[in-house]
C-alpha positions, 0 to 999 in steps of 0.5 A: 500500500506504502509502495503504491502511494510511493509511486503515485506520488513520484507519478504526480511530481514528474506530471507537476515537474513536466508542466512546470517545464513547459510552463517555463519554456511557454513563458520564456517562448512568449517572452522570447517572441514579445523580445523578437517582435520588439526587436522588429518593430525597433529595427529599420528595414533594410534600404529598398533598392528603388530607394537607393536610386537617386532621383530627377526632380523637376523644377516643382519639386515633383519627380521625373525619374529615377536613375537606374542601373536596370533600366526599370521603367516605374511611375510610382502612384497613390492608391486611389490613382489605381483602379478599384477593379485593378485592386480587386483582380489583384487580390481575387488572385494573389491574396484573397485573406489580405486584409484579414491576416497578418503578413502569412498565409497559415494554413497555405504555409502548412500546405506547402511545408508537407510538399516540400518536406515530402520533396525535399526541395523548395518546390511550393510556396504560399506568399501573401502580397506582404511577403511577396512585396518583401522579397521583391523590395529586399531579397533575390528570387532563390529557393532556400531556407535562409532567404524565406527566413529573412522574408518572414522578417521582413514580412512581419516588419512590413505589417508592423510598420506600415498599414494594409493599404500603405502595403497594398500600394507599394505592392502595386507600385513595385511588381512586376508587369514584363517588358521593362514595367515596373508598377501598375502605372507604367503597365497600364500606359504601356500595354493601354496607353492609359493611367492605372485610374482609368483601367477598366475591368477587363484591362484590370483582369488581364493586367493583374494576370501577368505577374504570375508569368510577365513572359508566358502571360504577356499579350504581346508574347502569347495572347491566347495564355494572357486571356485564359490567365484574365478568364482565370482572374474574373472567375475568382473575382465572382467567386469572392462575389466582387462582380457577378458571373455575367459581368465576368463573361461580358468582361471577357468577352471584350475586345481588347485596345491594346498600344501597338508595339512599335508605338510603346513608349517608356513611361518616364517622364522626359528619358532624353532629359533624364540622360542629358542629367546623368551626363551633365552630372558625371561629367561636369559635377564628378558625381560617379554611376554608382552614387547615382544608380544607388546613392539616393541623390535628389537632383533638382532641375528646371525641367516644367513638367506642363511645358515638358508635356506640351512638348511631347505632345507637340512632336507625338502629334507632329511626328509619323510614329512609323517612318524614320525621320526624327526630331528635335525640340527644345525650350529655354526661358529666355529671362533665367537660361532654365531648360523649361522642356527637351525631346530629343527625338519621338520615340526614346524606346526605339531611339536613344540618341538626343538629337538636342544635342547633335552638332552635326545638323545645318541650320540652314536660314534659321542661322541668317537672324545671327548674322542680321543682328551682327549687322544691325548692331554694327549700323552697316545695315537698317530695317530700310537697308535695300539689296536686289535679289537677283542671281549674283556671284559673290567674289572673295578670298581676295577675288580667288573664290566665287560663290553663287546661292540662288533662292529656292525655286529660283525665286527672286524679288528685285529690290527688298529691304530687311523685312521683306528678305527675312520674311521670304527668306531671301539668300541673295539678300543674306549673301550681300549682307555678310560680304558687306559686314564680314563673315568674322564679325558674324562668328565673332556675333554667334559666339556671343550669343553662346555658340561654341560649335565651329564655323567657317568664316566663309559666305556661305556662313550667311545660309546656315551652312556650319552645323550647329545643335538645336540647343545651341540654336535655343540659347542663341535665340534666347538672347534675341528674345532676352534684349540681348542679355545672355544667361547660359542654359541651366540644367541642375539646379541643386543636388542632395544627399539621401540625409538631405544635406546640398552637395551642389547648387547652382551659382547665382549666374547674372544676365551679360548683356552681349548684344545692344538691346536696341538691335536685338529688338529691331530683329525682333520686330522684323522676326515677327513678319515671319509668321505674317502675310508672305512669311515662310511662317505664315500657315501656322499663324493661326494657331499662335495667338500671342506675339511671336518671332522666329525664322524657318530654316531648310536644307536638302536634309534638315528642316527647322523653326527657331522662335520665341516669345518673351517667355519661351525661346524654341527650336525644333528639327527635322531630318533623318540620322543617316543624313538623307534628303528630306521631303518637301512634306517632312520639311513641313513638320517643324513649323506646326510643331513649334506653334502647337508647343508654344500655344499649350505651353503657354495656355495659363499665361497672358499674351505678352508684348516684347519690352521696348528698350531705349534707343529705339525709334518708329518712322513711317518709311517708303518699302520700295525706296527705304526712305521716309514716307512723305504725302507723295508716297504711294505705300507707307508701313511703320519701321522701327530703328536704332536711333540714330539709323533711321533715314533722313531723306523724304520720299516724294512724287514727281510734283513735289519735286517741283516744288520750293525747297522750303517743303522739303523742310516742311516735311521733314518737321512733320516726320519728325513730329511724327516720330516724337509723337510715336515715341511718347504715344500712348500706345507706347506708353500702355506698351510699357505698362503691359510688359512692366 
C-alpha cells in the first residue's frame, strides 16, 4: 500500500515537474517572441533598392525619374490613382485573406511545408502580397531556407510598420508587369496607353494576370495564355462575389485596345532629359554611376513638367510614329537660361540618341537672324537697308573664290529691304549682307550669343551652312528674345544627399548683356513678319495667338523653326540620322510643331508684348525706296530703328519735286513730329505698362 502511494506520488511530481517545464519554456517562448517582435518593430528595414536610386526632380519639386542601373521603367502612384477593379483582380488572385491576416498565409504555409518536406526541395510556396512585396523590395528570387527566413522578417516588419493599404500600394507600385514595367502605372500606359485610374475591368483582369508569368502571360508574347490567365482572374473575382458571373463573361468577352508595339513608349517622364542629367552630372559635377544608380541623390532641375508635356505632345502629334525621320525640340526661358522642356527625338524606346544635342545638323536660314543682328548692331545695315535679289556671284578670298546661292525655286524679288528678305527668306539678300559686314564679325556675333560649335568664316556662313545643335540654336535665340542679355542654359539646379544635406547648387549666374538691346529688338520686330502675310511662317499663324518671332530654316536634309516669345525661346528639327534628303512634306513638320508647343505651353499665361528698350525709334518709311514716307508716297508701313539709323531723306512724287525747297523742310518737321509723337504715344506708353 506504502509502495503504491510511493509511486503515485513520484507519478504526480514528474506530471507537476513536466508542466512546470513547459510552463517555463511557454513563458520564456512568449517572452522570447514579445523580445523578437520588439526587436522588429525597433529595427529599420533594410534600404529598398528603388530607394537607393537617386532621383530627377523637376523644377516643382515633383519627380521625373529615377536613375537606374536596370533600366526599370516605374511611375510610382497613390492608391486611389489605381483602379478599384485593378485592386480587386489583384487580390481575387494573389491574396484573397489580405486584409484579414497578418503578413502569412497559415494554413497555405502548412500546405506547402508537407510538399516540400515530402520533396525535399523548395518546390511550393504560399506568399501573401506582404511577403511577396518583401522579397521583391529586399531579397533575390532563390529557393532556400535562409532567404524565406529573412522574408518572414521582413514580412512581419512590413505589417508592423506600415498599414494594409500603405502595403497594398507599394505592392502595386513595385511588381512586376514584363517588358521593362515596373508598377501598375507604367503597365497600364504601356500595354493601354492609359493611367492605372482609368483601367477598366477587363484591362484590370488581364493586367493583374501577368505577374504570375510577365513572359508566358504577356499579350504581346502569347495572347491566347494572357486571356485564359484574365478568364482565370474574373472567375475568382465572382467567386469572392466582387462582380457577378455575367459581368465576368461580358468582361471577357471584350475586345481588347491594346498600344501597338512599335508605338510603346517608356513611361518616364522626359528619358532624353533624364540622360542629358546623368551626363551633365558625371561629367561636369564628378558625381560617379554608382552614387547615382544607388546613392539616393535628389537632383533638382528646371525641367516644367506642363511645358515638358506640351512638348511631347507637340512632336507625338507632329511626328509619323512609323517612318524614320526624327526630331528635335527644345525650350529655354529666355529671362533665367532654365531648360523649361527637351525631346530629343519621338520615340526614346526605339531611339536613344538626343538629337538636342547633335552638332552635326545645318541650320540652314534659321542661322541668317545671327548674322542680321551682327549687322544691325554694327549700323552697316537698317530695317530700310535695300539689296536686289537677283542671281549674283559673290567674289572673295581676295577675288580667288566665287560663290553663287540662288533662292529656292529660283525665286527672286528685285529690290527688298530687311523685312521683306527675312520674311521670304531671301539668300541673295543674306549673301550681300555678310560680304558687306564680314563673315568674322558674324562668328565673332554667334559666339556671343553662346555658340561654341565651329564655323567657317566663309559666305556661305550667311545660309546656315556650319552645323550647329538645336540647343545651341535655343540659347542663341534666347538672347534675341532676352534684349540681348545672355544667361547660359541651366540644367541642375541643386543636388542632395539621401540625409538631405546640398552637395551642389547652382551659382547665382547674372544676365551679360552681349548684344545692344536696341538691335536685338529691331530683329525682333522684323522676326515677327515671319509668321505674317508672305512669311515662310505664315500657315501656322493661326494657331499662335500671342506675339511671336522666329525664322524657318531648310536644307536638302534638315528642316527647322527657331522662335520665341518673351517667355519661351524654341527650336525644333527635322531630318533623318543617316543624313538623307528630306521631303518637301517632312520639311513641313517643324513649323506646326513649334506653334502647337508654344500655344499649350503657354495656355495659363497672358499674351505678352516684347519690352521696348531705349534707343529705339518708329518712322513711317517708303518699302520700295527705304526712305521716309512723305504725302507723295504711294505705300507707307511703320519701321522701327536704332536711333540714330533711321533715314533722313523724304520720299516724294514727281510734283513735289517741283516744288520750293522750303517743303522739303516742311516735311521733314512733320516726320519728325511724327516720330516724337510715336515715341511718347500712348500706345507706347500702355506698351510699357503691359510688359512692366
Amino acid at each position: 500500500m506504502n509502495q503504491t502511494r510511493q509511486k503515485t506520488r513520484k507519478r504526480g511530481f514528474r506530471i507537476w515537474k513536466f508542466v512546470k517545464g513547459i510552463s517555463v519554456l511557454v513563458v520564456l517562448g512568449l517572452i522570447a517572441t514579445a523580445a523578437g517582435l520588439v526587436y522588429l518593430y525597433a529595427t529599420s528595414l533594410p534600404l529598398a533598392d528603388s530607394d537607393r536610386n537617386s532621383r530627377l526632380l523637376d523644377s516643382q519639386g515633383d519627380i521625373i525619374a529615377t536613375f537606374s542601373a536596370g533600366g526599370k521603367d516605374s511611375v510610382p502612384v497613390q492608391l486611389q490613382d489605381i483602379s478599384p477593379d485593378l485592386v480587386h483582380a489583384t487580390l481575387a488572385v494573389e491574396d484573397r485573406k489580405f486584409y484579414e491576416h497578418y503578413g502569412f498565409d497559415i494554413r497555405g504555409m502548412g500546405r506547402a511545408v508537407l510538399v516540400n518536406l515530402e520533396h525535399m526541395q523548395m518546390s511550393q510556396g504560399a506568399s501573401t502580397l506582404t511577403q511577396q512585396l518583401a522579397r521583391n523590395l529586399y531579397l533575390s528570387h532563390e529557393k532556400t531556407w535562409t532567404r524565406k527566413a529573412k522574408e518572414a522578417m521582413y514580412t512581419a516588419q512590413l505589417e508592423m510598420k506600415y498599414s494594409k493599404d500603405e502595403i497594398l500600394q507599394m505592392y502595386l507600385n513595385e511588381i512586376y508587369y514584363g517588358h521593362g514595367a515596373y508598377g501598375i502605372e507604367a503597365a497600364s500606359r504601356m500595354y493601354f496607353g492609359k493611367s492605372a485610374k482609368q483601367l477598366d475591368l477587363a484591362e484590370s483582369a488581364m493586367l493583374a494576370g501577368i505577374p504570375k508569368g510577365p513572359t508566358y502571360y504577356s499579350p504581346y508574347n502569347h495572347m491566347k495564355n494572357a486571356k485564359d490567365r484574365q478568364k482565370i482572374v474574373l472567375n475568382a473575382m465572382a467567386d469572392i462575389g466582387e462582380i457577378t458571373q455575367a459581368e465576368a463573361d461580358k468582361a471577357y468577352e471584350e475586345m481588347l485596345q491594346f498600344r501597338p508595339e512599335s508605338e510603346r513608349k517608356t513611361v518616364e517622364k522626359a528619358p532624353y532629359f533624364r540622360d542629358y542629367i546623368r551626363n551633365l552630372a558625371i561629367k561636369e559635377l564628378g558625381i560617379s554611376e554608382a552614387m547615382l544608380d544607388h546613392g539616393g541623390l535628389n537632383i533638382y532641375t528646371t525641367l516644367d513638367l506642363r511645358v515638358q508635356k506640351a512638348a511631347e505632345d507637340a512632336v507625338s502629334k507632329g511626328m509619323d510614329a512609323t517612318g524614320e525621320l526624327e526630331t528635335a525640340l527644345v525650350s529655354i526661358d529666355p529671362r533665367t537660361g532654365y531648360i523649361k522642356a527637351m525631346v530629343g527625338g519621338k520615340n526614346y524606346r526605339t531611339n536613344q540618341i538626343n538629337h538636342v544635342l547633335a552638332t552635326t545638323r545645318q541650320p540652314g536660314s534659321a542661322f541668317k537672324p545671327i548674322m542680321y543682328l551682327a549687322a544691325l548692331e554694327s549700323k552697316q545695315l537698317t530695317s530700310a537697308s535695300i539689296f536686289n535679289s537677283e542671281p549674283t556671284s559673290f567674289q572673295y578670298d581676295n577675288d580667288r573664290k566665287t560663290y553663287k546661292p540662288g533662292n529656292f525655286g529660283d525665286k527672286y524679288l528685285g529690290e527688298i529691304d530687311l523685312r521683306k528678305a527675312i520674311a521670304a527668306s531671301d539668300n541673295i539678300y543674306a549673301v550681300n549682307t555678310i560680304m558687306q559686314i564680314g563673315p568674322e564679325q558674324v562668328v565673332s556675333m554667334a559666339r556671343n550669343l553662346g555658340i561654341t560649335s565651329n564655323m567657317s568664316a566663309v559666305p556661305s556662313l550667311a545660309l546656315g551652312t556650319s552645323p550647329v545643335s538645336p540647343l545651341e540654336m535655343a540659347s542663341a535665340f534666347s538672347v534675341i528674345a532676352a534684349g540681348g542679355q545672355r544667361t547660359p542654359p541651366v540644367a541642375i539646379l541643386q543636388v542632395t544627399d539621401a540625409a538631405g544635406r546640398v552637395l551642389y547648387e547652382a551659382p547665382q549666374t547674372k544676365a551679360e548683356t552681349v548684344v545692344e538691346p536696341a538691335a536685338a529688338y529691331v530683329l525682333t520686330r522684323l522676326m515677327e513678319s515671319v509668321f505674317e502675310n508672305g512669311g515662310t511662317g505664315n500657315r501656322v499663324s493661326a494657331t499662335i495667338k500671342r506675339p511671336v518671332a522666329g525664322k524657318t530654316g531648310t536644307t536638302n536634309t534638315d528642316a527647322w523653326l527657331v522662335g520665341f516669345t518673351p517667355e519661351l525661346s524654341t527650336a525644333v528639327w527635322v531630318g533623318y540620322d543617316q543624313g538623307k534628303a528630306i521631303s518637301t512634306a517632312d520639311g513641313r513638320r517643324a513649323a506646326p510643331m513649334f506653334a502647337q508647343f508654344t500655344e499649350q505651353a503657354l495656355a495659363s499665361v497672358p499674351p505678352k508684348i516684347f519690352s521696348v528698350p531705349d534707343n529705339v525709334v518708329s518712322v513711317y518709311i517708303d518699302p520700295e525706296s527705304g526712305k521716309l514716307a512723305g504725302n507723295g508716297c504711294p505705300e507707307k508701313r511703320l519701321e522701327v530703328f536704332i536711333d540714330g539709323t533711321e533715314p533722313t531723306e523724304v520720299c516724294r512724287s514727281a510734283s513735289e519735286d517741283s516744288e520750293s525747297g522750303s517743303d522739303d523742310m516742311t516735311h521733314e518737321v512733320q516726320q519728325q513730329q511724327g516720330l516724337q509723337e510715336e515715341k511718347h504715344s500712348w500706345w507706347r506708353d500702355f506698351k510699357r505698362w503691359w510688359v512692366e
